[in-house]
C-alpha positions, 0 to 999 in steps of 0.5 A, a space after each residue: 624242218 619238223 619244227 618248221 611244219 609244226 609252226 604252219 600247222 599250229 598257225 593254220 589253226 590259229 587262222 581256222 579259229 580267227 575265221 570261225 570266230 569272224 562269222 557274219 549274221 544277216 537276217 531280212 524280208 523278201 517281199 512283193 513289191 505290189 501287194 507286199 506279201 511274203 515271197 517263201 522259197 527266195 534264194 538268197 546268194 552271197 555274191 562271187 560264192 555258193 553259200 546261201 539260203 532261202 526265205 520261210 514262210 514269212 519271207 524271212 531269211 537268216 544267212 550266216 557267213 564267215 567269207 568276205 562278201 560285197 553283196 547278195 543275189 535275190 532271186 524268185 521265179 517270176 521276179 526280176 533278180 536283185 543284186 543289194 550290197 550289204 555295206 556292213 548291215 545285219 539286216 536288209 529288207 527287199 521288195 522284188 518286183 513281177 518280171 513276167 517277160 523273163 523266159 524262165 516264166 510258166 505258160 500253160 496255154 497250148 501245151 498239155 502241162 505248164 511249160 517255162 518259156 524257155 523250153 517253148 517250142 512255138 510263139 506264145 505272148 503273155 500280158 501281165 497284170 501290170 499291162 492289164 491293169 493300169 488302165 483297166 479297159 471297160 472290159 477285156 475286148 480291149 486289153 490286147 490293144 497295142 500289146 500283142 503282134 499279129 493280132 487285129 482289134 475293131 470296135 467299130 461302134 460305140 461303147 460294147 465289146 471289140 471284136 479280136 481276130 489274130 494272126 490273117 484270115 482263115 475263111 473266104 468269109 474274113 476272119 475266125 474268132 479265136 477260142 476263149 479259155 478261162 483257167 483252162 476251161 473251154 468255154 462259150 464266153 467272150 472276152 467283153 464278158 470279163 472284168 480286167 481287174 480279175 485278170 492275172 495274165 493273158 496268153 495268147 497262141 495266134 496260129 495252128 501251130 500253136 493251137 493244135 492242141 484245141 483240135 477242131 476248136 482252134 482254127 481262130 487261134 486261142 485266148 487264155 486267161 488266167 485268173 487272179 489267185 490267193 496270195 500271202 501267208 495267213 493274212 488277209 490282203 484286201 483291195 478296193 478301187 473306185 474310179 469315177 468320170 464321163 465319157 463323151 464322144 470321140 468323133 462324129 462325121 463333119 456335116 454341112 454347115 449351108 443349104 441352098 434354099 431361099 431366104 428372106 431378108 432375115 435369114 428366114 426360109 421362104 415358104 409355100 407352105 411348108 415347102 421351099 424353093 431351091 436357090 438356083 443362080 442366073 445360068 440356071 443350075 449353080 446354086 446359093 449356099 446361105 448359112 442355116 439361121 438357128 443352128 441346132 448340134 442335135 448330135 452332140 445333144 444326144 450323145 453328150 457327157 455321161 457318168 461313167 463309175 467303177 466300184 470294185 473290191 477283192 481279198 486275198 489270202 493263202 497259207 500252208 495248204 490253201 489259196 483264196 481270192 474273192 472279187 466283186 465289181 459293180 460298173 456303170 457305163 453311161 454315154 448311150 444318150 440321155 433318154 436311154 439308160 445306163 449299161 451295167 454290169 456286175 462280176 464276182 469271182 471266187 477261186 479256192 486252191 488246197 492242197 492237204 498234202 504233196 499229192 493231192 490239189 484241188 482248185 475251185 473257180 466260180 465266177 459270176 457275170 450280169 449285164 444289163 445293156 438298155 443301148 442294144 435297143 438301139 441299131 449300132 449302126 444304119 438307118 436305125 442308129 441315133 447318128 442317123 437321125 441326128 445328123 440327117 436332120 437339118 440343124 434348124 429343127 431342134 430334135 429337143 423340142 419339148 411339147 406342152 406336156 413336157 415331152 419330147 415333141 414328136 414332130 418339133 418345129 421344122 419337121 414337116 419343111 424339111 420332110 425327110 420322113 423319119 422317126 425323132 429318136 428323142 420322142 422314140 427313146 422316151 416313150 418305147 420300154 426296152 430291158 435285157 438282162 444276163 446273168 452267166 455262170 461259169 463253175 470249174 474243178 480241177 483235181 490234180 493227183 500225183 502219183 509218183 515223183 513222175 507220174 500225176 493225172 489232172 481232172 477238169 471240168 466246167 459248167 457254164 449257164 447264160 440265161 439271156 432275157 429281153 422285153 420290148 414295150 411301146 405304150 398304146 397312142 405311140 406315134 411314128 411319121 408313118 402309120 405302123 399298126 404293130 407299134 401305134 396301139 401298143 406293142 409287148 414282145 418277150 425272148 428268153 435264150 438259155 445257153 449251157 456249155 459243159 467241158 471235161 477233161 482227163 489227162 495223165 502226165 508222164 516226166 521222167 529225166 536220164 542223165 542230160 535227157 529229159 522226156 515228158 508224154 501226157 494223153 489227155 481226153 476231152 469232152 464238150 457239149 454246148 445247147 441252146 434254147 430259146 423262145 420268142 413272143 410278141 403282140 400288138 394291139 393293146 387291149 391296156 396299158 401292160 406289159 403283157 402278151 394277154 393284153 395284145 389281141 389274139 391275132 397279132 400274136 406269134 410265137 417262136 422257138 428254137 433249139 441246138 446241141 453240139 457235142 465234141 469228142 478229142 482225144 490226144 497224145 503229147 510227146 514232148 524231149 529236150 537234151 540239156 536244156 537246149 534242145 528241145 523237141 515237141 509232138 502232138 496228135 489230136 483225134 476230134 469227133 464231133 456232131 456238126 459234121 455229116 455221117 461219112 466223116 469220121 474222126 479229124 487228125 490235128 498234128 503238130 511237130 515242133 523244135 527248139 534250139 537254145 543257141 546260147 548255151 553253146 555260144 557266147 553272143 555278147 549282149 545277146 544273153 539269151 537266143 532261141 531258134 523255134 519252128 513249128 507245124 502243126 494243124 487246127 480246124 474249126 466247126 461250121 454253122 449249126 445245121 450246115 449239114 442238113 444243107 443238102 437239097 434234093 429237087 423236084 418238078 411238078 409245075 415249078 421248081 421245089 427242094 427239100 433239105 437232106 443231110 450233107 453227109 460229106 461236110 467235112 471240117 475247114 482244117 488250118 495248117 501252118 508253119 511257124 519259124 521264129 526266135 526269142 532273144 533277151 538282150 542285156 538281160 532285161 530287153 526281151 524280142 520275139 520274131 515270128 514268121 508264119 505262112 497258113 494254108 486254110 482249105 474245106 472252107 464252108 461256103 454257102 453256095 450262093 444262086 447265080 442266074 438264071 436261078 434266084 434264092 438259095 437252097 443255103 447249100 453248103 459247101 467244103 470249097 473255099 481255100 484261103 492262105 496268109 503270110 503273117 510277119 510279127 515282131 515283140 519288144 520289150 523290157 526294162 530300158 532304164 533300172 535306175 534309183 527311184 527311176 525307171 523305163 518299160 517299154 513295148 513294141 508290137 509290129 505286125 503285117 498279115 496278108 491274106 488272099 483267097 486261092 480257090 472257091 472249088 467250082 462255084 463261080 466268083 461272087 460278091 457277099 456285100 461289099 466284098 468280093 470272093 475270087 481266086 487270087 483276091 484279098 477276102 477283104 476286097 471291096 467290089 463296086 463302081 469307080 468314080 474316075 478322077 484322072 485321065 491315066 486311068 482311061 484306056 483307048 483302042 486301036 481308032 483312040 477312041 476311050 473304052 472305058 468311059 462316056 460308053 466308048 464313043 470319044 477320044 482321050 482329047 474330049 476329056 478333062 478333069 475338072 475344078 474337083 478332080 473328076 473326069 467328065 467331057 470337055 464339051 459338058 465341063 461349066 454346063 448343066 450338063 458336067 457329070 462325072 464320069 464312072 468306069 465302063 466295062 461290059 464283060 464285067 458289069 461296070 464293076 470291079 475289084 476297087 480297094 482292100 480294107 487289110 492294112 499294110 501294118 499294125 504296130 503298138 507302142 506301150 511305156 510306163 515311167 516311175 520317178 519315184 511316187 509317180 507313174 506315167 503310163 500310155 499306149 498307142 496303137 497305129 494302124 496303117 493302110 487299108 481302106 474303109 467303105 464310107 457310106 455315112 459321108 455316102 448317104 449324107 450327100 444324097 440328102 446335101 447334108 456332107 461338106 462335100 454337098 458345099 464343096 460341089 455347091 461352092 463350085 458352081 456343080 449342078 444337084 445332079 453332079 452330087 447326085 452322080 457321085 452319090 451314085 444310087 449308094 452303090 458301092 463306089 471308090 470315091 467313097 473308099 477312104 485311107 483308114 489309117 490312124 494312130 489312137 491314144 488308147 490308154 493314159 495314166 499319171 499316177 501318184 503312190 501316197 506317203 502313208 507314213 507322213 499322212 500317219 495312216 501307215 497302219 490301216 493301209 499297206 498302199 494307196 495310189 491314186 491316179 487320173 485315167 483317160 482311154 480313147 482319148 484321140 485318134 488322128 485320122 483323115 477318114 471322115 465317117 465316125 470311125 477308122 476301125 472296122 471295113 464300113 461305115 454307116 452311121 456307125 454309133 460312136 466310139 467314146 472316150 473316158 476321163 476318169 479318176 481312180 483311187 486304189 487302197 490295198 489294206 
């Protein structure tokens, strides 16, 4: 037996020995898989083991191991895991690609300190790069489309920037603006001001829930936006791009193609004069439509084809102790009109990170934006916009009509038969001088100190400058259809608007962990100041051909000045727990002072109480690999209009009626509070949802009592009155369907449905503000106006049958019928001179009533991108469906005969004044109300990533791409005004579209 033990023994050693001298060597380089910059700190796992390693500064790694192993795991916070089999190799090269979507990625917006999505307490959804920047948007208005439920995005003229609403109304008046946030500062910017290829995320927090933290700020929800910082170990990685096209329009409004003159045998009108003779048939109202003999597309020769290029370049670099990045974009955004320049703008951005130490972080951000917009000279929209003109001007009259000089004519050939009486914007464009320019600075510092392994203070602050100037010439001898003394002998005007806003920040930050506890508290005090000053002058008469006020004579000039300051003060404390990783617990409570609100309201309490349960740390659910429970309450508010509390009006009588305005020292903050519940799941490891269900109560609403009669005018009294509440339902999918070889799918999905309805307006009666009306029990959004009546159900009878509603309450239902164009009128008018259609009737109300609400019935965004080796295709879609829009293009155009459905009435043997009635004095009327849904392509790109060994240029450049871009490209719609987007339509200018080709090289 003893010689037995001997031999294991001696065997065990022999077989120890065998194994040490079996060991396995593999070495290699973890990279990113964009920029190809080292990843340091990657872990590295032989699979099936705990045995592993982790990659330096160069990203390399070495890894010794005697066990058998198949395969190494790859993992790197914020990268998607790598499973590579080794297959007998000593070295293995890989290149992790970005995975932002994973719940371990870190978020900062809403929470005192950087927070991983997994222990998130509330709804938050973050845009990576990659969704930013594959088809960088002209700005940053436009990023969000298609990519984030619950929020609402309208560009409802032309090229400028969208406005961006998120998550229901919080106002009687509509919507709030969210609060923009840039690295952490609170500034006065907005997201058109930014360049999307400077962007390395956006995260967005869309209810009160979520955005307590910003106190009196955040009502609107808030946007951050986190800029791009350096990457790399010691090397330089510098990118450029450059992107060339046209841009062109969409879509404009269908116009008639026929009048109802008379012509000679040629086609000619038939002129007294200047003036023609309707061409009326042999009853004496029906008309004859004759085509137009020369036909002019003066639209499409004002707003056609223009250049559209983007110049931009950026370097980075970090090592040891520092980080830096450096960007400079040059853009050129034509597609305004021929006469009138380009916009342009020019962005920089300089962010600088050292750390001496593990202790001490300091980070500097300095970020510059010029623009120069020569279209905002033109009306975006009415009676002033280019559609306006152009599309009411009959097309025989060529708008281009050149002089002998070789101008545009001021009155082309035509302009007096037709007679319409307004100015040709192609002579206007060409003669008046319009500039703006403005230049923003935004400069922060961050300081981050840590004192303990648990304790550390961070310090903020930012200054932000916009300086704003505009001038306005029109030359002497300028022309205009009607006599204009300020503009016919010259005109100079000059404004200038300096706006500085600056923001503070202290906070103190506590984390310490007792067994399976953790526990984290940071209190944090807030400092912001925004003033405004401006100044106005302008004069006429032109003494000489300068631009200048001292050539204007002295009486025409004016002068005018303005000024505004608003300090905040907030103070808040963070508590926030979570118990093993799977419970997690947060409580907020901010304190606000600030200067807008009256002397008896002191300081405003915001709190928020939130909770999360990682379900799957104690349940195994299959394909779901990961399943979070939140709900969330919290409250946020937001900051009236500058001076409201000096509304206040005390009254006297001497001979009349009089008020001087005093302080409303009662006017208290519009306060938001919200309950959140939602879920956040991954599935298969790789498909990430996220399910939110909000319900908001909004009270204290400033609104600005309106006169009701018998008084007339207004007092512009505010008041803390209106209620408003929302149901918000959103839902986010996304991930990596398919993974597969050179192959694969990311998809995106977004679904949102918000409603919102008015609940109280204090003791002011109803009212309407424009096209809305403001009642209890009301969407804010409610149209409000005349209905035009299109079938008989809608008539209503008395006890003796007679119809109340209609032809003033004198007829039976049996007296009427629905005509050829499906209105209703009188039996006994229908193929008359007389056949009119017939309006609601109803005198306790005024004839008018709620007609139609503008909210649609959901939002739901489709985004993808599939890479096949070198190629990459990239769309997103974005749906809208419901809600309705006021066309009041197609409204106007018919009182001047110039709609299709002018042609229509007129094909229908219907009298003029059968279109005059439906025109309906261009009071707001549901006929004129239009199903406003759609579906946009909104962003498109095929790229091809170049073989840079084969071209032999391997060298000079780590990566080239080049690629063909559209945005805008169309939108199916059956709404006939120029756009879908936004509540009404008046000859709004123009969305435009993009063509465009981009190449990017990364040296």
């Amino acid at each position: 037996m003893k010689l037995f033990f001997t031999y294991l023994i001696v065997c065990f050693a022999l077989l120890g020995s065998l194994q040490t001298f079996a060991q396995n060597t593999l070495r290699g380089k973890i990279t990113d898989s964009k920029d190809k910059q080292p990843l340091a700190g990657a872990t590295i796992k032989l699979k099936g083991t705990k045995i592993g390693t982790s990659t330096n500064n160069k990203g390399e790694f070495n890894l010794t191991f005697s066990e058998k192993a198949d395969s190494i795991i790859i993992h790197f916070q914020g990268y998607t895991e790598q499973v590579v089999a080794i297959n007998n190799r000593s070295e293995i090269n890989v290149a992790l690609k970005e995975d932002i979507h994973l719940l371990s990625d870190v978020v900062v917006t809403g929470v005192a300190e950087g927070t991983s999505r997994k222990k998130l307490t509330f709804a938050l959804t973050k845009v990576n790069n990659e969704q930013i920047n594959t088809v960088p948007a002209t700005d940053a208005s436009q990023t969000l489309r298609g990519k984030v439920a619950g929020i609402q995005i309208s560009q409802s003229s032309g090229n400028s920037g969208a406005t961006v609403y998120l998550r229901g109304a919080k106002s009687v008046s509509g919507n709030i603006a969210p609060l923009l946030v840039i690295d952490g500062f609170v500034t006065a910017l907005n997201l058109s001001d930014l360049n999307p290829q400077d962007i390395e995320s956006i995260e967005v927090v869309k209810g009160a829930a979520a955005s307590a933290l910003y106190g009196t700020r955040g009502e609107g929800g808030i946007i951050q936006v986190l800029t791009k910082k350096g990457k790399g170990n010691g090397k330089v990685n510098i990118i450029v791009d450059n992107e060339f096209g046209l841009s062109n329009v969409q879509n404009t409004p269908p116009t008639s193609q026929f009048h109802h003159f008379k012509v000679n045998p040629d086609g000619s009108f038939v002129l007294n004069g200047n003036a023609r003779t309707i061409d009326v048939q042999a009853n004496g109202y029906s008309l004859n439509l004759h085509p137009y003999q020369n036909v002019y597309d003066n639209v499409a020769n004002m707003l056609n084809n223009n250049p559209y290029f983007t110049n931009f370049v950026s370097a980075s670099t970090a090592g040891d102790k520092y980080t830096l990045y450096a960007s400079f974009q040059n853009q050129y955004k034509g597609g305004v009109a021929e006469p009138v320049g380009a916009d342009k703008r020019q962005t920089a951005l300089f962010n600088f990170g050292y750390k001496p130490d593990k202790k001490l972080e300091v980070n500097l951000s300095l970020q510059y934006f010029n623009n120069q917009t020569p279209s905002s000279s033109i009306s975006s929209s009415g009676s002033g916009s280019l559609l306006y003109a152009t599309s009411l001007y009959e097309p025989f009259i060529n708008l281009q009509e050149r002089d002998a000089s070789g101008k545009y004519a001021f009155k082309p050939y035509g302009f007096d038969i037709q007679n319409f009486n307004v100015n040709n914007p192609f002579y206007q464009l060409s003669y008046r001088e319009y500039n703006n320019n403005s230049d923003n600075l935004l400069a922060g510092l961050k300081v981050k100190y840590q004192f303990t392994d648990k304790l550390n203070a961070e310090v903020y602050t930012s200054l932000q400058n916009e300086n704003y100037n505009e001038t306005d010439y029109y030359p002497i001898g300028f022309q205009t259809i009607s006599a204009d003394i300020t503009r016919n002998n010259g005109y100079y005007g000059e404004s200038t608007t300096k706006t500085t806003s600056k923001n503070g920040q202290a906070q103190l930050n506590y984390n310490n962990k007792f067994n399976d506890f953790d526990f984290g508290a940071t209190l944090k005090a807030v400092y912001e100041e925004n003033r405004i000053t401006s100044l106005s002058a302008s004069g006429y008469n032109l003494s000489a051909p300068v631009k200048s006020l001292a050539a204007a004579s002295a009486d025409s000039r004016g002068i005018g000045s303005s000024w505004q300051q608003t300090v905040n003060y907030g103070y808040f404390l963070n508590l926030k727990a979570a118990w093993k990783e799977k419970i997690f617990v947060d409580v907020l409570g901010r304190l606000d002072n600030s200067s807008r609100f009256g002397a008896d309201v002191g300081t405003a309490f915001f709190p928020r109480v939130s909770t999360a349960y990682r379900l799957t740390e104690d349940l195994k659910l299959g394909i779901i690999n990961e399943l979070k429970l939140r709900v969330a309450y919290g409250k946020a508010g937001s900051l009236p209009p500058f001076g409201a509390k000096d509304s206040q009006v005390s009254l006297s009588s001497s001979g009349g009626v009089s008020y001087n305005q005093r302080e409303n020292t009662d006017l208290k903050r519009a306060i938001t509070s919200e309950l959140e519940f939602g879920f956040d799941a991954q599935l298969f490891k790789r498909i990430n949802v996220q399910a939110n269900y909000a319900f908001s109560k909004s009270i204290n609403d400033f609104i600005l009592v309106p006169a009701f009669p018998p008084t007339t005018g207004s007092a512009r009294i505010y008041g803390n009155l209106g209620a408003v509440k929302s149901n918000s339902l959103e839902l986010e999918i996304n991930g990596n369907v398919i993974t597969k070889n050179a192959f694969t799918w990311n998809t995106g999905i977004t679904f949102s449905r918000i409603r919102s309805k008015i609940t109280s307006l204090g003791d002011v009666p109803e009212f309407t503000d424009g096209d809305f009306r403001k009642a209890p029990g009301v969407s804010p959004f409610a149209f409000y106006g005349y209905s035009v009546l299109t079938g008989l159900d809608q008539l209503e009878t008395n006890a003796q049958g007679l119809v109340t509603n209609a032809a003033g309450g004198i007829y039976k239902l049996s007296d009427f019928t629905v005509n050829q164009l499906g209105f209703v009128v009188l039996k006994n008018q229908l193929g008359t001179a007389a056949e009119t259609p017939l309006l609601y009737q109803n005198a306790a109300t005024g004839n008018s009533k709620v007609i139609g609400d503008a909210q649609p019935d959901f939002i739901v965004g489709f985004s993808n991108t599939f890479n096949i080796g070198p190629l990459s295709v990239y769309a997103v879609l974005d749906w809208k469906q419901g809600g309705q829009k006021y066309n009041e293009t197609q409204q106007y155009l018919t009182y001047q005969y110039r709609s299709p459905f002018s042609d229509q009435a007129a094909q229908a043997g219907l009298p003029l004044a059968f279109t005059t009635a439906v025109f309906n004095a261009q009071q707001t009327t549901d006929y004129w109300l239009q199903k406003s849904s759609y579906v946009s392509l909104r962003e498109v790109s095929l790229s091809y990533k170049l073989p840079l060994k084969a071209l032999g240029i391997n060298r000079v450049l780590n990566n080239a791409r080049l690629a063909l871009v559209g945005r805008n490209l169309y939108t199916w719609t059956s709404f006939t005004g120029v756009t879908p987007e936004g509540n009404q339509d008046f000859y709004d200018y123009p969305t435009y579209r993009i063509y465009s080709a981009k190449l990017t090289l990364n040296f």
